[in-house]
Every structure is written in structure tokens, then in C-alpha cells.
N, C-alpha and C positions, 0 to 999 in steps of 0.2 A: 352125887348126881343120880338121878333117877332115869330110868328108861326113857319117860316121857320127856323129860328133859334133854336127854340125848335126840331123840324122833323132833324135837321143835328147834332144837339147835341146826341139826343137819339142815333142817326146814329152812331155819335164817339162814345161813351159810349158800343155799341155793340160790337162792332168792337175790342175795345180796351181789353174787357172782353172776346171775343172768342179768342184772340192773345196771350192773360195771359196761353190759355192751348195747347197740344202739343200734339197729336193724333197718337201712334204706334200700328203697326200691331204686333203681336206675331208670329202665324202659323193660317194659313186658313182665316177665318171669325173674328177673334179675334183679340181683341188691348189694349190698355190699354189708360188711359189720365194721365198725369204729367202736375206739371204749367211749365212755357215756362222758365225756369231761368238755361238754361243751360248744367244742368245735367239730363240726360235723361236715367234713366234705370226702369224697371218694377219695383221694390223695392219702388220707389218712386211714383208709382201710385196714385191717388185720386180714380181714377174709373175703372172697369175693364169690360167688355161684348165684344158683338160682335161691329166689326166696326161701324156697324151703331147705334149701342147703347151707343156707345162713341162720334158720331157727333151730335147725340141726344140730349146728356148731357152737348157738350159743347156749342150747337145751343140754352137751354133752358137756359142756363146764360145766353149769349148774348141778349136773347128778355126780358127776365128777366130787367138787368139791363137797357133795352132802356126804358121799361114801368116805372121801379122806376123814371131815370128820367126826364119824363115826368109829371108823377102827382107827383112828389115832385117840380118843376117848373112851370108849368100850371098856376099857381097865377101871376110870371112874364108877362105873356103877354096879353095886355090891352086887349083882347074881351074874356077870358078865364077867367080873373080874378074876373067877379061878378058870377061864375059859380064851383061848383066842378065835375067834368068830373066822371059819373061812367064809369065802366071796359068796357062795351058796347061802349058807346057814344066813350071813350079812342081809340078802335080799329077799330070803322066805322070811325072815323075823320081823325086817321093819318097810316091807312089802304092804303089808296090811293098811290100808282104807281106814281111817277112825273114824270112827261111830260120829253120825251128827245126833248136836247136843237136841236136835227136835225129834229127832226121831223116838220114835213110842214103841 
């Protein structure tokens, strides 16, 4: 596995984890979170606050999961692997913004 492979895997994994939840508003500032499977009434909530306390909530799964895996795979790719990556080194290394393919 290569580095970049790692940074687009966590990528998917994020992705995949913020898609599993389903963000409704109530009245005003308020919404609730349901997983994505369909049936969508407040009854079935996981989480309930203001809107933004619900993008919050499903924002912090999504980084959650990219970081698990990350350092559960980090051993996979040959310049990572004589190394265990702390939380720090974890987010300054794949921290980084990638280059767009237009820019000149």
C-alpha cells in the first residue's frame, strides 16, 4: 500500500461513515441525526441538538473513522512501517491539502 493509497482510503472510509447518517431539521435551529437506511422520522434518532450540533456529530465520525484507518493500516506502507505514527505526527503528515490536478 502506498501513502497515497492510505490518504484516499481514510478518504473513503470518511465519506462512507458521514453517508451512514441523515441530518433533519425539526423547527428553527434544530434537527435530529437517523442512520441513512431509509426510514427517517425523529423516533428513530441517535442524536438530537441544534443543526450544527448534529453536522458536528456526524463530522466527528467521519474523522474518527479516517484516523482509525489510518493507524490501523500505517504498518502497510513500506516508509511508515518501521515507525508507529503518534496522534501528532498522524495529523501534520496527512494534514496536508493535495495539490489540484489544474493547478499550474
Amino acid at each position: 500500500m502506498t501513502r497515497e493509497e492510505l490518504i484516499n482510503g481514510a478518504a473513503q472510509v470518511c465519506i462512507d461513515e458521514r453517508e451512514a447518517h441523515l441530518i433533519m431539521f425539526t423547527e428553527g435551529i434544530f434537527g435530529y441525526v437517523c442512520p441513512n437506511e431509509g426510514i427517517i422520522t425523529e423516533n428513530r434518532a441517535i442524536f438530537k441538538g441544534t443543526y450544527r450540533e448534529c453536522q458536528i456529530w456526524v463530522e466527528q465520525r467521519g474523522l474518527s473513522a479516517a484516523l482509525r484507518f489510518i493507524l490501523e493500516r500505517q504498518h502497510l506502507v513500506p516508509e511508515l512501517s518501521d515507525c508507529r505514527l503518534t496522534l501528532d505526527q498522524c495529523l501534520a503528515d496527512f494534514s496536508r491539502t493535495p495539490r489540484s490536478l489544474t493547478a499550474g
